[in-house]
N, C-alpha and C positions, 0 to 999 in steps of 0.2 A: 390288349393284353396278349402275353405269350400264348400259343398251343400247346400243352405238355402232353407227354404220354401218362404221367402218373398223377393221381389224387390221395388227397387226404385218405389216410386210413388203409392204403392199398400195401400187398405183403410184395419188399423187394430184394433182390439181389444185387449185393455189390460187387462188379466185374472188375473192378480195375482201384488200383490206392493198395494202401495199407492193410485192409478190411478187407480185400479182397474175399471171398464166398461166405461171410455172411447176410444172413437174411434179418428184415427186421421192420416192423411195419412204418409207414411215413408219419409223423409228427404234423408237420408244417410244410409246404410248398411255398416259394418265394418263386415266382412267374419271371417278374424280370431280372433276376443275377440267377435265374435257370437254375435256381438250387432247391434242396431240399435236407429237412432234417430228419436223420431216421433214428428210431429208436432199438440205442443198445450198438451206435454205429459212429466213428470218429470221436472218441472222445479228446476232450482240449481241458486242460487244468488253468481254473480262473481263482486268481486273489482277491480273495473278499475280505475288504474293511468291517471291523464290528460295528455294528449300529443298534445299539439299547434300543432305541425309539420304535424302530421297526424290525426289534425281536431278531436279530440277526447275527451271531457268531462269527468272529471274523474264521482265516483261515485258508486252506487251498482245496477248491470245490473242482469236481470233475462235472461236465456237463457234455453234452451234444453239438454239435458244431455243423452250420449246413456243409452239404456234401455236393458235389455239382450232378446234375439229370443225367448228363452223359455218363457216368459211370453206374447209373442203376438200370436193371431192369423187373420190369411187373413180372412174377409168379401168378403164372393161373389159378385162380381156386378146382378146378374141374381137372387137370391134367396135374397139379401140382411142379411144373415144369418151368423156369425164366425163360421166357421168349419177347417177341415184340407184341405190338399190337396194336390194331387196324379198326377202322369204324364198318359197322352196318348195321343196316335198319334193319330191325328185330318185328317179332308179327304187328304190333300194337303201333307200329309207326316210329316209336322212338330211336334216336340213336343211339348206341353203345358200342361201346368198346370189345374187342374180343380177340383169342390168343391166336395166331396167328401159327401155331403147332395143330392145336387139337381143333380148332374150332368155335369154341366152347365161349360165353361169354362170359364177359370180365365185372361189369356191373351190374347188377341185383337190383 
């Protein structure tokens, strides 16, 4: 599987598109087409057929649309800053991620 810089649940920035400098936390991660969906970020309008059975109005829905990796970056929680970021091993042995401005780490 791919290396990504970002996870699930992570607050990011969008550098480049449409969307440019909004923020918006991650949805989904798709590892191999390197995307990802962020919420409140590329919206795509999809036609939906009614479907009685499963309770569903047809119509024209707004939804989320994955976005590619290269155009986000993580927001530190501790500097509140988009920057990159880098691994190291923290006291307890583990590894995590961390902002590569302040220092400061990125996983909890």
């Amino acid at each position: 599987m791919a290396r990504l810089h970002l996870r699930k649940d992570d607050t990011v920035l969008v550098t480049a598109g449409a969307d440019r400098g909004k923020t918006g936390r991650v949805l989904r991660v798709f590892p191999k087409e390197r995307k990802a969906i962020v919420e409140g970020v590329r919206f795509v309008k999809k036609h939906v057929r009614p479907n009685p059975r499963r309770n569903v109005k047809g119509g024209i829905v707004e939804k989320e649309a994955p976005i590619a990796i290269s155009n986000l970056m993580v927001v530190c929680p501790e500097c509140s800053k988009a920057s990159r970021t880098g691994f190291r091993f923290i006291g307890d042995g583990h590894k995590a991620r961390c902002c590569k401005k302040c220092g400061g780490v990125i996983d909890k």
